[in-house]
N, C-alpha and C positions, 0 to 999 in steps of 0.2 A: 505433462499436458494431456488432459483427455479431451477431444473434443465430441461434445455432447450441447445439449441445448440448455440452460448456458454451459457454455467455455468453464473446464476447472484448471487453472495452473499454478504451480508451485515450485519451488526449488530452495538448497539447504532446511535449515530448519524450521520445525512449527514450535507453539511456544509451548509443547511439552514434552518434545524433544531437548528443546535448549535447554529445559530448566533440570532434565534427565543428565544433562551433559556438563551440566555445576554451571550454568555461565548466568548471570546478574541480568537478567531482561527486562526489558519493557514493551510494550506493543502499544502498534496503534490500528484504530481502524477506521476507514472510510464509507460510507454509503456510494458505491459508483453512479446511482442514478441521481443524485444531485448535483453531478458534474454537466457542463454546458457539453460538452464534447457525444457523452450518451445518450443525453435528451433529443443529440441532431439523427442519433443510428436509430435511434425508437424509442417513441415519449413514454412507451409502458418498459423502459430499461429494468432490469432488475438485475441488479452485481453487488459486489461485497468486494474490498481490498485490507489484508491485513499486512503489516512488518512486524517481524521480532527484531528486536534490536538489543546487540549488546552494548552495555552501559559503559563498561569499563574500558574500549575499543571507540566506541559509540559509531560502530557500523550496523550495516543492516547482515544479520546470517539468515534470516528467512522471510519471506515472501510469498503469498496466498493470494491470487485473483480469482474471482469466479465474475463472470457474466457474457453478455456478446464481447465479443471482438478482443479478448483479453489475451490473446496469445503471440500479439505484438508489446507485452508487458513481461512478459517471462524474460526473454533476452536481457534486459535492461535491468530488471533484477537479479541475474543472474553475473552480471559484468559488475554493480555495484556490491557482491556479495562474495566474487571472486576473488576481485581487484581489490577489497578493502575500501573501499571509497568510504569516506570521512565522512559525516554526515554535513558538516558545514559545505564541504567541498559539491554535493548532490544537488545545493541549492544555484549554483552557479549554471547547473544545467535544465536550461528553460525549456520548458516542454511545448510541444504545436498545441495551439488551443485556436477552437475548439476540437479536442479530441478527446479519446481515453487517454492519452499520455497526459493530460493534463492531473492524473489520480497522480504523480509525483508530487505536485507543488499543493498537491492539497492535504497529501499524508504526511508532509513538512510542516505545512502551519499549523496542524492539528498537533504534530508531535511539540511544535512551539509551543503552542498555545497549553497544552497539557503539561510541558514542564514549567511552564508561569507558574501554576497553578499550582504544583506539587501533586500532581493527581498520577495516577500508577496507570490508569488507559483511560483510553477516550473513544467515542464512537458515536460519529456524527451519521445521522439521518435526514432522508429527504423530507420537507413539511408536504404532505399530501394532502393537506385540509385547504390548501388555497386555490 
């Protein structure tokens, strides 16, 4: 965790570590400023959320936040990175919203949404034109 303006935090691996480490990954990533939760801390939010994810496990080994308030995100990546947590089993825990905990249930249906698809990553952005 550094804390600097924004927030940088991370724990196990990034995804050129994993992929250093032989392990089958996928990643996803999030836009945090188009979460309802950081629009409430500050409308000019600027964050970024990344998971590496193994495939063949299909848990999360790495996790990347950067923006305000993200170091009440470390922990909880950390616990689902230690513990093994399933990714099925991730969705059953509902995050407070409006908050940044709410970047769980968005890096879920993003990571859904991308294996519909067959697509290898994904990364959703805030529309700033509206």
């Amino acid at each position: 965790m550094t804390f600097t303006e924004p927030e940088v935090g991370s724990v196990g691996h990034t995804e050129k570590t994993a992929r250093a480490a032989g392990l089958d990954i996928e990643t996803v990533e999030y836009d945090m400023a188009a979460l309802a939760g950081t629009w409430l801390l500050r409308p000019d939010y600027v964050g970024r959320a990344k998971l590496v994810i193994d495939r063949d496990a299909d848990v999360i080994v790495g996790a990347t936040f950067v923006g305000t308030a993200i170091s009440e995100l470390v922990q909880p990546a950390t616990i689902a990175i230690v513990g093994k947590v399933p990714l099925a089993a991730l969705w059953h825990a509902v995050p407070s919203y409006p908050t940044p905990s709410e970047i769980w249930l968005r890096l879920l249906e993003t990571l859904s949404t991308q294996r519909r698809k067959g697509q290898p990553a994904a990364t959703v952005t805030r529309n700033t034109t509206s």
